[in-house]
N, CA and C atoms of all chains as a GROMACS GRO file, in nm:
protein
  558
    1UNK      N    1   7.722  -2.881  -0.847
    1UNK     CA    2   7.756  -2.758  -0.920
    1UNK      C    3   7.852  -2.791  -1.035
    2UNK      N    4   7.832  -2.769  -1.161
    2UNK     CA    5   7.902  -2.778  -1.266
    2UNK      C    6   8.005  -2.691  -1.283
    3UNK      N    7   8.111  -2.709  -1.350
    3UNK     CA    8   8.200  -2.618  -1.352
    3UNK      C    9   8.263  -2.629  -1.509
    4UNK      N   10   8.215  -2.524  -1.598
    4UNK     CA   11   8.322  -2.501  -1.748
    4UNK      C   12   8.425  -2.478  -1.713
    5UNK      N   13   8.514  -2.532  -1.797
    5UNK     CA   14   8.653  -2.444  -1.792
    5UNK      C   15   8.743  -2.429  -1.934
    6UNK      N   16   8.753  -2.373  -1.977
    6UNK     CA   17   8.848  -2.326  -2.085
    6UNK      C   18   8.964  -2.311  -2.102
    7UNK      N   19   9.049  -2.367  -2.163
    7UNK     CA   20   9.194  -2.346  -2.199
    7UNK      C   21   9.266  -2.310  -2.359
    8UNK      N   22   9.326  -2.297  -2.325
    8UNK     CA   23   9.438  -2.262  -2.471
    8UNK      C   24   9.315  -2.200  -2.587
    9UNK      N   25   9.319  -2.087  -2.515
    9UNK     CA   26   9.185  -1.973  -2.641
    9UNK      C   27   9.074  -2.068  -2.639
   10UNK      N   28   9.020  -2.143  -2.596
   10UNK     CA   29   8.897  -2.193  -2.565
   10UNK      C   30   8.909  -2.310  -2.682
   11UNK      N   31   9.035  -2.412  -2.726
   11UNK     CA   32   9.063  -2.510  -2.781
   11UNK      C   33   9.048  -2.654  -2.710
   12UNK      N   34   9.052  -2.661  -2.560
   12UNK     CA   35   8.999  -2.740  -2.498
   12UNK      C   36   8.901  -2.723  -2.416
   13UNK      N   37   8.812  -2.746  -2.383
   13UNK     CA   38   8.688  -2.692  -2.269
   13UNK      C   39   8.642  -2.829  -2.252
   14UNK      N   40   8.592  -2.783  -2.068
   14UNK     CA   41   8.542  -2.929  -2.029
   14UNK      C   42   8.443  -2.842  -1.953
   15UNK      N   43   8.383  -2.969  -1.914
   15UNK     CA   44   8.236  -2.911  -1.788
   15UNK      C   45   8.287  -3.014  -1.667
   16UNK      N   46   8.296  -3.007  -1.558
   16UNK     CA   47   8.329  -3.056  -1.455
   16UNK      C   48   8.211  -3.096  -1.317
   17UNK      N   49   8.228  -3.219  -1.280
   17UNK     CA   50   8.118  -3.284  -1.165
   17UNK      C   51   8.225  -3.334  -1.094
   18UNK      N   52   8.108  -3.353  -0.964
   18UNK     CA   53   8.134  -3.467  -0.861
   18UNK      C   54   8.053  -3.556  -0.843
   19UNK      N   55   8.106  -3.675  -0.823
   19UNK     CA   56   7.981  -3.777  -0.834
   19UNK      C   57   8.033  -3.918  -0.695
   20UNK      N   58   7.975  -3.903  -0.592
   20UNK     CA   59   8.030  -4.013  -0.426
   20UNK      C   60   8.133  -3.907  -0.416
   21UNK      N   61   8.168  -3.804  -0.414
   21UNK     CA   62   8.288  -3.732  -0.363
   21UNK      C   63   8.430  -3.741  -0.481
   22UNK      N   64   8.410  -3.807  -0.583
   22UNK     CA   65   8.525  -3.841  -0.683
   22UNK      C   66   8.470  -3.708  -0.798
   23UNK      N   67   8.601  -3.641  -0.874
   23UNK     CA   68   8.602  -3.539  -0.934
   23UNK      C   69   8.600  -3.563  -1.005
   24UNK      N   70   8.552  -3.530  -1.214
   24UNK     CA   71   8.527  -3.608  -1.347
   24UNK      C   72   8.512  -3.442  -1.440
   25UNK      N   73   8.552  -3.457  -1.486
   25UNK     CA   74   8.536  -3.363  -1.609
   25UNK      C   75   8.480  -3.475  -1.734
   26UNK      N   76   8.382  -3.390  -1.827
   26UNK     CA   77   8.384  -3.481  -1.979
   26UNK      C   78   8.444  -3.326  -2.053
   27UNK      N   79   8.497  -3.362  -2.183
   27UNK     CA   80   8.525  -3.228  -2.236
   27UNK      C   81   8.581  -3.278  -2.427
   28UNK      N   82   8.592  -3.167  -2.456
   28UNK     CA   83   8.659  -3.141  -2.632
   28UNK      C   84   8.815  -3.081  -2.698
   29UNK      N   85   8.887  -3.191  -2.725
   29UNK     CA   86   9.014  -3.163  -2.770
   29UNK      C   87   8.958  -3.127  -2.902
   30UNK      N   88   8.993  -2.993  -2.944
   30UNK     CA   89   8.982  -2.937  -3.066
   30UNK      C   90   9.115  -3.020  -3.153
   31UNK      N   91   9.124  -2.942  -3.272
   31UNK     CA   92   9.227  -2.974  -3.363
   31UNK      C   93   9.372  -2.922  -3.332
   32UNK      N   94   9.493  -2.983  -3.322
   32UNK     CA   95   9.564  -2.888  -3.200
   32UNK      C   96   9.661  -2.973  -3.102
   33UNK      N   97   9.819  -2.920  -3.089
   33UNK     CA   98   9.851  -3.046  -2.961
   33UNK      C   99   9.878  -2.934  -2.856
   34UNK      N  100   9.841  -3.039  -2.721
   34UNK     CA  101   9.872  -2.921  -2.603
   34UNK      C  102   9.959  -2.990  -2.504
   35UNK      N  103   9.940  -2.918  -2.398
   35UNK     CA  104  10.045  -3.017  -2.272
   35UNK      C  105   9.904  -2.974  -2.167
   36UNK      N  106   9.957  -3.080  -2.073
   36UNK     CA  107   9.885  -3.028  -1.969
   36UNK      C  108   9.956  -3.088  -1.812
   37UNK      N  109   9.975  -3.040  -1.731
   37UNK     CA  110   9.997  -3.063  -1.605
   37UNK      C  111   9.892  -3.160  -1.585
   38UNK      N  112   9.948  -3.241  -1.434
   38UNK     CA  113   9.864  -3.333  -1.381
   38UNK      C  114   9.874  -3.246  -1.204
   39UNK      N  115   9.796  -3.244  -1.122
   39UNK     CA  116   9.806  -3.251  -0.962
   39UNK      C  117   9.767  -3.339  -0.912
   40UNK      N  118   9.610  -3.392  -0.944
   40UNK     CA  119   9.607  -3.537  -0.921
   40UNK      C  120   9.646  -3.674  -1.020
   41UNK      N  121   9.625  -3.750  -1.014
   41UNK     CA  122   9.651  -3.874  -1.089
   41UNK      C  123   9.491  -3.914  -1.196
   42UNK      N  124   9.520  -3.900  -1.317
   42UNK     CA  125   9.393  -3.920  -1.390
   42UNK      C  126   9.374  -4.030  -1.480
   43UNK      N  127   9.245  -4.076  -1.459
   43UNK     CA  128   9.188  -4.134  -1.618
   43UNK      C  129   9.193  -4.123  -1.711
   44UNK      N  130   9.219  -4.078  -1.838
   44UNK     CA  131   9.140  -4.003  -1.987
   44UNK      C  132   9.103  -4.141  -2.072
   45UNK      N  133   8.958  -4.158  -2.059
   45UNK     CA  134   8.893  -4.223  -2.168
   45UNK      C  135   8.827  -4.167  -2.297
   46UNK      N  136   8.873  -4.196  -2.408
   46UNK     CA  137   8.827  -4.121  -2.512
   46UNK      C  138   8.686  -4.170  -2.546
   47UNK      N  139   8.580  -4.128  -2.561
   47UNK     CA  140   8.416  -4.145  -2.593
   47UNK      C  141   8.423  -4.097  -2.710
   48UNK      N  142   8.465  -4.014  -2.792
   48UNK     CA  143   8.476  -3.994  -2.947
   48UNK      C  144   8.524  -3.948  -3.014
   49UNK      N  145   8.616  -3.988  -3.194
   49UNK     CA  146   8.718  -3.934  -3.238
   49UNK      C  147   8.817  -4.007  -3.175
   50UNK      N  148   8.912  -3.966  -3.187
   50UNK     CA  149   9.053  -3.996  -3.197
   50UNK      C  150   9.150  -3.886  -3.060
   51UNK      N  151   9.230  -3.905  -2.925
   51UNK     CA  152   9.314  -3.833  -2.906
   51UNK      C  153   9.439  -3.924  -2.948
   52UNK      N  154   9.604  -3.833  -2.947
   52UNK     CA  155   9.715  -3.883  -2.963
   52UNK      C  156   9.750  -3.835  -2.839
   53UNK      N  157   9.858  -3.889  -2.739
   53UNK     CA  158   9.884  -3.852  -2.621
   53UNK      C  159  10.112  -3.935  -2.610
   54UNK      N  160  10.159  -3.805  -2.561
   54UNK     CA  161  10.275  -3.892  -2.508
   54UNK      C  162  10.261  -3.865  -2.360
   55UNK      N  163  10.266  -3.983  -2.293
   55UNK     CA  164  10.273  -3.996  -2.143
   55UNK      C  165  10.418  -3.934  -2.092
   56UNK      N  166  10.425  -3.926  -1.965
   56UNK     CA  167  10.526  -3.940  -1.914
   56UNK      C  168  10.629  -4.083  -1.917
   57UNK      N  169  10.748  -4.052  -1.963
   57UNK     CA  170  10.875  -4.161  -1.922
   57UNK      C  171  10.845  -4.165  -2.107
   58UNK      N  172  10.769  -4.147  -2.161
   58UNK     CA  173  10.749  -4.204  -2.330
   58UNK      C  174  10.789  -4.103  -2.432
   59UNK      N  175  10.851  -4.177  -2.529
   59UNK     CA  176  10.932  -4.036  -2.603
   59UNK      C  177  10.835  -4.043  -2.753
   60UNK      N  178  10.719  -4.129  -2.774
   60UNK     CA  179  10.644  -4.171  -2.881
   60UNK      C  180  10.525  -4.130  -2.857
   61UNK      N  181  10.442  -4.066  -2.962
   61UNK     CA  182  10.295  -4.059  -2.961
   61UNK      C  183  10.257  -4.154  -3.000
   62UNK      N  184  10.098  -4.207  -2.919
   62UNK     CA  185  10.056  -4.321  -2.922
   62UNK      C  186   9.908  -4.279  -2.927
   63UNK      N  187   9.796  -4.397  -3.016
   63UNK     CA  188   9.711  -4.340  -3.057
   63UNK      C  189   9.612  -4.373  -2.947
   64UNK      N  190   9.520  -4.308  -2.914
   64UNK     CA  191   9.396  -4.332  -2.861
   64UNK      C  192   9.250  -4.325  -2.923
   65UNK      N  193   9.209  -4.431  -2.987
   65UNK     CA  194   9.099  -4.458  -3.022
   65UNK      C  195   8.946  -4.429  -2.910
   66UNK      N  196   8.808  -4.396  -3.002
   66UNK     CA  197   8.723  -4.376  -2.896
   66UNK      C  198   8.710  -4.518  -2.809
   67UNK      N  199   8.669  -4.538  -2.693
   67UNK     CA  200   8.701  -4.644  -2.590
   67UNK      C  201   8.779  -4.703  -2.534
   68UNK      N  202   8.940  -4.627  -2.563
   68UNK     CA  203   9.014  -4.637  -2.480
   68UNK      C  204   9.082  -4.562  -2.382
   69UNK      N  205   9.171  -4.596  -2.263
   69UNK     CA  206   9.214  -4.537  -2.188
   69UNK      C  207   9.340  -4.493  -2.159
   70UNK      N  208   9.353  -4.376  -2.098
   70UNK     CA  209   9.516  -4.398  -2.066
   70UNK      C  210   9.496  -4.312  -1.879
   71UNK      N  211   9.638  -4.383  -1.858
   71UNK     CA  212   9.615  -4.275  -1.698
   71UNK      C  213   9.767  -4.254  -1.719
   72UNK      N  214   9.787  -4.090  -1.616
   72UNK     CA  215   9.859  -4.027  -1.585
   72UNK      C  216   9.872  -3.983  -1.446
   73UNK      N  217  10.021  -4.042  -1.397
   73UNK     CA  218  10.044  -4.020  -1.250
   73UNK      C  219   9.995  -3.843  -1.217
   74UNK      N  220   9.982  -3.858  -1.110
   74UNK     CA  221   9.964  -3.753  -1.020
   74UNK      C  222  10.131  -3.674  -1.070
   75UNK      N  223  10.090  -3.520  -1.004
   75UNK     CA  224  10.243  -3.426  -1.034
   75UNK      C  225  10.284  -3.484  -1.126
   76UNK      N  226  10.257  -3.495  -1.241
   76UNK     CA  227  10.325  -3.527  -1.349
   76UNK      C  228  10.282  -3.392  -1.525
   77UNK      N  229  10.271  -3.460  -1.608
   77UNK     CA  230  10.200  -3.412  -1.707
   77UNK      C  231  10.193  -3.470  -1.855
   78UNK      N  232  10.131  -3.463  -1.964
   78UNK     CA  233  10.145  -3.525  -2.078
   78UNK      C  234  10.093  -3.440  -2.198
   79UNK      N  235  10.120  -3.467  -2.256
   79UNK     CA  236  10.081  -3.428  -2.375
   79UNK      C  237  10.009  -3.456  -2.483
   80UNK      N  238   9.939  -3.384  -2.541
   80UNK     CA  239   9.790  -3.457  -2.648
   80UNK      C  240   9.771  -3.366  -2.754
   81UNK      N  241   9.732  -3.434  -2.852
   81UNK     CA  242   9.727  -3.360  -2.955
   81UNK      C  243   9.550  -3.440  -3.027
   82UNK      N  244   9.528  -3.391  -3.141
   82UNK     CA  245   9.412  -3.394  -3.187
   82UNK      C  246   9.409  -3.312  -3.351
   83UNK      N  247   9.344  -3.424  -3.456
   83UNK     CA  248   9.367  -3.419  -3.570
   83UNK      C  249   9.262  -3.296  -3.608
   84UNK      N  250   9.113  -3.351  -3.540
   84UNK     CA  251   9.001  -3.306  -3.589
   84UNK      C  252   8.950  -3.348  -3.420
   85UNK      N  253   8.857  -3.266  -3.363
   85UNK     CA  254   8.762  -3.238  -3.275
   85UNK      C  255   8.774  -3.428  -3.175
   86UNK      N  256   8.807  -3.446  -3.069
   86UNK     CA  257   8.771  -3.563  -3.012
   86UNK      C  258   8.706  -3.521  -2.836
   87UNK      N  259   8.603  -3.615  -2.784
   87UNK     CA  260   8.586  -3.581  -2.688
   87UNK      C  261   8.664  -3.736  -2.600
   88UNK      N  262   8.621  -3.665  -2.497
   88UNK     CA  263   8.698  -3.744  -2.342
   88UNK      C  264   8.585  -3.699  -2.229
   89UNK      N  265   8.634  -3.820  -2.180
   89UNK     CA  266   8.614  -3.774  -2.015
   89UNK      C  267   8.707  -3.860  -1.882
   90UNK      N  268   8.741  -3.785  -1.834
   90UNK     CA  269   8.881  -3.750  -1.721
   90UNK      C  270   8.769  -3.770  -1.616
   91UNK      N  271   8.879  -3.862  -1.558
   91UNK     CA  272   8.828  -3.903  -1.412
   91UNK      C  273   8.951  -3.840  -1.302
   92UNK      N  274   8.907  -3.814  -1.186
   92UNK     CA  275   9.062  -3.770  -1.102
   92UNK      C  276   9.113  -3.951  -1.014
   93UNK      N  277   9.186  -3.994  -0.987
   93UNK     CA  278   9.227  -4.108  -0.929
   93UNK      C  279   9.218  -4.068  -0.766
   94UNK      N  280   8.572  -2.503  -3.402
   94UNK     CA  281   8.513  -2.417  -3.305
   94UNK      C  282   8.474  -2.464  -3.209
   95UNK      N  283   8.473  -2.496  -3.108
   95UNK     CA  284   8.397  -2.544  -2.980
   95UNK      C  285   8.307  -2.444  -2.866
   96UNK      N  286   8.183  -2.513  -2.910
   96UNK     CA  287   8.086  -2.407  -2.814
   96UNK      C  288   8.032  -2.432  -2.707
   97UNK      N  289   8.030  -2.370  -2.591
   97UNK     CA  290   7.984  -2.430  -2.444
   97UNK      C  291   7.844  -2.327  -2.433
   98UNK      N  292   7.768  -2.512  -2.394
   98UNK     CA  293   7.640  -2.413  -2.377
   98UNK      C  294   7.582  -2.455  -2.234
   99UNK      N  295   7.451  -2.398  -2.172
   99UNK     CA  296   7.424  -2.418  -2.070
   99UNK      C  297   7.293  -2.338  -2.076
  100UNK      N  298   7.248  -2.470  -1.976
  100UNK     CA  299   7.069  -2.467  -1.982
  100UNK      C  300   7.063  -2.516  -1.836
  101UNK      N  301   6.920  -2.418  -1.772
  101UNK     CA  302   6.876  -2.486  -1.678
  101UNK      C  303   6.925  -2.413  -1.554
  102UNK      N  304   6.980  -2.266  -1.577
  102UNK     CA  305   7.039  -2.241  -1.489
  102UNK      C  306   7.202  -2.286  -1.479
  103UNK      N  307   7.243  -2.364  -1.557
  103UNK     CA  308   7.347  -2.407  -1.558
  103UNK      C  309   7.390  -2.539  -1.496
  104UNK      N  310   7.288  -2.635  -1.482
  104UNK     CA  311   7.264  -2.774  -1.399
  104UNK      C  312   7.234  -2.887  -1.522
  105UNK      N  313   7.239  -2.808  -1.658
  105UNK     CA  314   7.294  -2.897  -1.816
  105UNK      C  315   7.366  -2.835  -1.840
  106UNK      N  316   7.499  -2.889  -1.859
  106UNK     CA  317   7.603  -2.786  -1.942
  106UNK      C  318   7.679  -2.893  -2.087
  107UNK      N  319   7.717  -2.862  -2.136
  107UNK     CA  320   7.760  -2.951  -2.227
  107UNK      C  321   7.864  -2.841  -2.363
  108UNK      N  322   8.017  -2.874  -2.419
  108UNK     CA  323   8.057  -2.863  -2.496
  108UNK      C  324   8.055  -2.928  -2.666
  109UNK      N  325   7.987  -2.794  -2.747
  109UNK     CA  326   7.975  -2.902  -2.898
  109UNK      C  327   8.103  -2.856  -2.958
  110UNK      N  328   8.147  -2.975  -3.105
  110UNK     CA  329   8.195  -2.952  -3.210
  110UNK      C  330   8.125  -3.034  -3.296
  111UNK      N  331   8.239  -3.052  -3.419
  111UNK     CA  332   8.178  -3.063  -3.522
  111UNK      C  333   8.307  -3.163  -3.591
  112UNK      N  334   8.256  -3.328  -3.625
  112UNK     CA  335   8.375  -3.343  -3.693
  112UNK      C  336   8.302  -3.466  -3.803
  113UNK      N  337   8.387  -3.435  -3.919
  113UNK     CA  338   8.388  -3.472  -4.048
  113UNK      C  339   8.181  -3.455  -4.095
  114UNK      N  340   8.169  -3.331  -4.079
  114UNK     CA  341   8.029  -3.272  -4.103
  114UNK      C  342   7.914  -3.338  -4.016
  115UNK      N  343   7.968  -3.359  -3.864
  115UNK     CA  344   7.850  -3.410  -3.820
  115UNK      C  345   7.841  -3.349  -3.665
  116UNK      N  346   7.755  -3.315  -3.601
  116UNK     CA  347   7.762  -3.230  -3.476
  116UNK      C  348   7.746  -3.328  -3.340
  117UNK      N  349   7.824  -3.277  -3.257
  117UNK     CA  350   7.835  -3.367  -3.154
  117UNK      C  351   7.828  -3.282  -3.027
  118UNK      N  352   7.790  -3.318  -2.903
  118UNK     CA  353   7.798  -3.256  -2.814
  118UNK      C  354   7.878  -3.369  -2.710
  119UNK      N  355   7.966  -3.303  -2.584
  119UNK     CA  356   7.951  -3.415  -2.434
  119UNK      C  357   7.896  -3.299  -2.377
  120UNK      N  358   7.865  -3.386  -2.256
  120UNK     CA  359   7.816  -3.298  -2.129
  120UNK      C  360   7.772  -3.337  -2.040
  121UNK      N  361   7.714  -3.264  -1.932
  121UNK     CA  362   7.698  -3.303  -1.803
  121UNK      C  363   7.500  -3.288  -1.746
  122UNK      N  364   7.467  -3.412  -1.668
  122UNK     CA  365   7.356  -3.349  -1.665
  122UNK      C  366   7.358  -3.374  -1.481
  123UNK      N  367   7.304  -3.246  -1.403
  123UNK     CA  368   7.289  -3.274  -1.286
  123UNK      C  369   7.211  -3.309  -1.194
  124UNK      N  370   7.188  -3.315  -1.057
  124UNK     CA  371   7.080  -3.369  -1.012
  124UNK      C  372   6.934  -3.302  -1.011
  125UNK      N  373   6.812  -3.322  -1.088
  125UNK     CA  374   6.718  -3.336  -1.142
  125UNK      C  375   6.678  -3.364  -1.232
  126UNK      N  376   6.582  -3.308  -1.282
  126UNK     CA  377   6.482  -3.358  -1.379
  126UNK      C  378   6.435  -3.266  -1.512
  127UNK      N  379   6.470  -3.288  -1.649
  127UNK     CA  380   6.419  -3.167  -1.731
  127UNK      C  381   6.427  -3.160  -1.868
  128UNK      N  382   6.369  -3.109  -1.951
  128UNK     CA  383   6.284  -3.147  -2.061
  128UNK      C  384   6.364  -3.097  -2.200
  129UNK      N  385   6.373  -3.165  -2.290
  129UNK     CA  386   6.462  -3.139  -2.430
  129UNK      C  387   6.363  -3.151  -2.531
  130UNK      N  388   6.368  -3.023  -2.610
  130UNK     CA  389   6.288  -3.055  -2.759
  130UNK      C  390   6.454  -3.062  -2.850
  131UNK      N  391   6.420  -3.138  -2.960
  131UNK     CA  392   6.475  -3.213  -3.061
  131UNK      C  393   6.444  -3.113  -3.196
  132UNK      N  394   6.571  -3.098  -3.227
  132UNK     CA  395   6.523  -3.020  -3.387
  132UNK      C  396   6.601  -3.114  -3.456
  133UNK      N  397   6.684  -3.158  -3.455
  133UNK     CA  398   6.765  -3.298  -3.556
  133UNK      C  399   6.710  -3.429  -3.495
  134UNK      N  400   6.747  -3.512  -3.529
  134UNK     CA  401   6.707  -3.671  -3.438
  134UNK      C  402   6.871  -3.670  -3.394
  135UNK      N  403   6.924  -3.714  -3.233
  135UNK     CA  404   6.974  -3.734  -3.143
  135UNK      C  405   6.978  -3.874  -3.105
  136UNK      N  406   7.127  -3.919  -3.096
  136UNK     CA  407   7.174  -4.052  -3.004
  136UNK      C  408   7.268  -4.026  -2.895
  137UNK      N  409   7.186  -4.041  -2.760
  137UNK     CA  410   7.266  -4.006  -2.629
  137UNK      C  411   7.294  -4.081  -2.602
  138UNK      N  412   7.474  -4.147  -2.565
  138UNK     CA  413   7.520  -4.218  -2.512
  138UNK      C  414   7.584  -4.220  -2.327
  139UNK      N  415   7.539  -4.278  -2.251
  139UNK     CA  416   7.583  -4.243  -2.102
  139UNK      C  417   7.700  -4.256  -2.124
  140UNK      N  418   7.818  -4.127  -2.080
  140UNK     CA  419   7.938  -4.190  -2.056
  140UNK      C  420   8.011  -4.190  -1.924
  141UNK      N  421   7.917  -4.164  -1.799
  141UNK     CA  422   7.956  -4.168  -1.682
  141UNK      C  423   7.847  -4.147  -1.603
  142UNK      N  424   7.768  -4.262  -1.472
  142UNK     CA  425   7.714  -4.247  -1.409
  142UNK      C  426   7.532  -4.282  -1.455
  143UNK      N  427   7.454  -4.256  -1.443
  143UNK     CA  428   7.367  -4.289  -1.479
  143UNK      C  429   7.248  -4.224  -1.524
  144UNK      N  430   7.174  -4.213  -1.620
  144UNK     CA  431   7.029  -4.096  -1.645
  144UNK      C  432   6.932  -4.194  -1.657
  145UNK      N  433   6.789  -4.151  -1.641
  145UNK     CA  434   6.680  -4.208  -1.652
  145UNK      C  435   6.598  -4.091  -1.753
  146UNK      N  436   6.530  -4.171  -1.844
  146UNK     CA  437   6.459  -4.117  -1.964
  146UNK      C  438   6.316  -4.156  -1.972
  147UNK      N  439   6.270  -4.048  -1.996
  147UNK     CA  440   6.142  -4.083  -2.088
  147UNK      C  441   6.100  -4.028  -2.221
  148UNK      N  442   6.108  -4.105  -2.304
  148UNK     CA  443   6.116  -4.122  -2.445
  148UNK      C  444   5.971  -4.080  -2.543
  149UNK      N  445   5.976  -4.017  -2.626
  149UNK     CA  446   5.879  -3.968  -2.669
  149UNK      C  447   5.783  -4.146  -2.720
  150UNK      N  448   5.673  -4.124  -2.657
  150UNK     CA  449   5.521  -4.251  -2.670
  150UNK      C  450   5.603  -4.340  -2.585
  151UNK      N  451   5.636  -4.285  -2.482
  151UNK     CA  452   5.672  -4.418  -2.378
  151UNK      C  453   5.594  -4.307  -2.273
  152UNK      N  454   5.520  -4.349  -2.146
  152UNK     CA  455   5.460  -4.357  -2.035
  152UNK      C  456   5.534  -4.357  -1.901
  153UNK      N  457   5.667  -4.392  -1.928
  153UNK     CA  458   5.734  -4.484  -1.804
  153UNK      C  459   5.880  -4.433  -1.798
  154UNK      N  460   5.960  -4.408  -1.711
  154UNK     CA  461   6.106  -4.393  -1.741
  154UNK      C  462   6.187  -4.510  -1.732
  155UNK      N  463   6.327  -4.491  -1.818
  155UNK     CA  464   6.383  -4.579  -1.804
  155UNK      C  465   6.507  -4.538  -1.778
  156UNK      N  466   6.601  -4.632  -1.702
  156UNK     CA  467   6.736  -4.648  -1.629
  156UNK      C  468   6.805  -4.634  -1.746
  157UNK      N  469   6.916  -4.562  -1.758
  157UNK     CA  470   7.046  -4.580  -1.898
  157UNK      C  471   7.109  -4.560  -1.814
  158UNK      N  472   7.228  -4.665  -1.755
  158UNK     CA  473   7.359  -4.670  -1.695
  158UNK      C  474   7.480  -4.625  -1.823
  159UNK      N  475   7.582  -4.586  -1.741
  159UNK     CA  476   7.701  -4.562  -1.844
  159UNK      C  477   7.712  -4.714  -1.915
  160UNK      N  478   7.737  -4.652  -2.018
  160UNK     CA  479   7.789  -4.791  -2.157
  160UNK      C  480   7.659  -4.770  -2.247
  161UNK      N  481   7.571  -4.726  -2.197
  161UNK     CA  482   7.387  -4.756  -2.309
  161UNK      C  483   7.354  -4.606  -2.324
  162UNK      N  484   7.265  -4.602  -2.455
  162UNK     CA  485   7.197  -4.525  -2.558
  162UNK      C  486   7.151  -4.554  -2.576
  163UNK      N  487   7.023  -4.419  -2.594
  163UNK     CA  488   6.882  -4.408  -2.677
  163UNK      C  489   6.891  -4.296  -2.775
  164UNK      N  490   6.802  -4.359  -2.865
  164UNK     CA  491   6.788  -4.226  -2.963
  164UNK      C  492   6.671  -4.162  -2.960
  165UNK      N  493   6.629  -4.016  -3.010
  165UNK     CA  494   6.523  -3.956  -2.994
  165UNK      C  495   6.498  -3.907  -3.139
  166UNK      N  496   6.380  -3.888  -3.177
  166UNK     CA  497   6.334  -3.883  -3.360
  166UNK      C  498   6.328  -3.708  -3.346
  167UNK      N  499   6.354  -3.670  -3.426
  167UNK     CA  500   6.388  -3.517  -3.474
  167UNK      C  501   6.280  -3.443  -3.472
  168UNK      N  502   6.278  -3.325  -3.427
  168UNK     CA  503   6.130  -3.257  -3.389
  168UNK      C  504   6.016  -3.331  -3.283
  169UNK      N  505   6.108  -3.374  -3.217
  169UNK     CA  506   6.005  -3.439  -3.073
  169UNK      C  507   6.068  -3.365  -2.934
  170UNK      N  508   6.111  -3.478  -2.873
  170UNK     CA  509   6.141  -3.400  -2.710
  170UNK      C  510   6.183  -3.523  -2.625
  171UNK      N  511   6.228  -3.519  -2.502
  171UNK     CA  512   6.237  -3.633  -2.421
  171UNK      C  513   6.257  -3.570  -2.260
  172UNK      N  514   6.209  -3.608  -2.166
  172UNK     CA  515   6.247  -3.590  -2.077
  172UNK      C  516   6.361  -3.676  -1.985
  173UNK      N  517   6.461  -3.600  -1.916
  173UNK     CA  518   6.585  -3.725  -1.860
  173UNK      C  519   6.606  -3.611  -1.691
  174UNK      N  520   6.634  -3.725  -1.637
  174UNK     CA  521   6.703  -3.677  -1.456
  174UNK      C  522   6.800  -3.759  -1.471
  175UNK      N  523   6.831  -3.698  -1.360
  175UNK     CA  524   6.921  -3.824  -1.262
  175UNK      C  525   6.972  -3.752  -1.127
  176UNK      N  526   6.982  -3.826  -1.050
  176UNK     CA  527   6.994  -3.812  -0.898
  176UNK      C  528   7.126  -3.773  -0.826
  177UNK      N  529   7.218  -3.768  -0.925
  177UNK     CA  530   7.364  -3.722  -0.876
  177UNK      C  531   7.418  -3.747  -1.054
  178UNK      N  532   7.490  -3.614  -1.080
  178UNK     CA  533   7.549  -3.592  -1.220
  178UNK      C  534   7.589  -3.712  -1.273
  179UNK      N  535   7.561  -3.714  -1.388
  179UNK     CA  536   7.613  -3.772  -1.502
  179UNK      C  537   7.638  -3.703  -1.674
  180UNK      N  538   7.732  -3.806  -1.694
  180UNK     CA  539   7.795  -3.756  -1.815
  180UNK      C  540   7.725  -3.785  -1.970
  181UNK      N  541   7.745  -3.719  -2.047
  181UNK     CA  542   7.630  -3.824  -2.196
  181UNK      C  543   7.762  -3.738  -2.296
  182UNK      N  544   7.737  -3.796  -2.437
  182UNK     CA  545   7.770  -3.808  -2.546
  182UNK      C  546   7.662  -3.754  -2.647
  183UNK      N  547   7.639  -3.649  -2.737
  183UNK     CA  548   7.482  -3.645  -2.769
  183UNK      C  549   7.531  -3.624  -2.899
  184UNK      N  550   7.453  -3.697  -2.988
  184UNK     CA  551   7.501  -3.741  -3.164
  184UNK      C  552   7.395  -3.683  -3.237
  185UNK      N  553   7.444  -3.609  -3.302
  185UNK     CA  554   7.292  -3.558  -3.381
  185UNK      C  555   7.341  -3.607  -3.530
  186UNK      N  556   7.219  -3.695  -3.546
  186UNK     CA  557   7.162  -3.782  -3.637
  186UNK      C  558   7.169  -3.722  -3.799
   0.00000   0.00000   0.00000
């Protein structure tokens, strides 16, 4: 069962699976910086465009090019921003 | 703008934008089997899990694991499954 979900006026939206029991969203950072909570511990690999992200413990935005990764502890949260339209896809840890 | 669309009952779902004049979709495809006509020419990239295709004047399907792409010629069609969700990237040409 797929699951959309929408945030911040419909500036980020993802579609959400399960795939062996592990949880994955792919989705679209519009133009725009946001925050987001963590509950579990995640992946974010960028597949296209550009995200900017400050992690937790980091006081610098740092760039994320398409094919790279970043992870974010569980109970935590980070922040991302986006120049022009980039997609991702989020894995849960 | 980011638009969420959904086909199939909702077992293709996928979010588009649009960046530096060129249209992009991610999305999700779930477990079965089902048929796409092409009005632009399209490059689907797997970005999680795996689809199997059959390609317009091919006979036969073929395996695309995450990391690989095919393209499809504009005003044709292709048929793709897969057996437990996966993720794609879809580039219109």
């Amino acid at each position: 069962m797929l699951a959309h979900k929408t945030y911040f006026e419909g500036k980020v939206q993802s579609v959400g699976f399960e795939r062996n029991g592990r949880r994955a969203t792919v989705g679209v950072v519009d133009a725009g910086e946001f925050h987001f909570g963590t509950e579990a511990a995640e992946r974010m690999t960028v597949v296209s465009g550009e995200l900017w992200a400050k992690l937790p413990g980091e006081s610098a935005w740092r760039a994320f090019p398409a094919g790279t990764t970043f992870e974010v502890p569980a109970k935590s949260g980070f922040d991302v921003k986006a120049s022009v339209p980039a997609a991702y896809l989020c894995e849960f840890l």
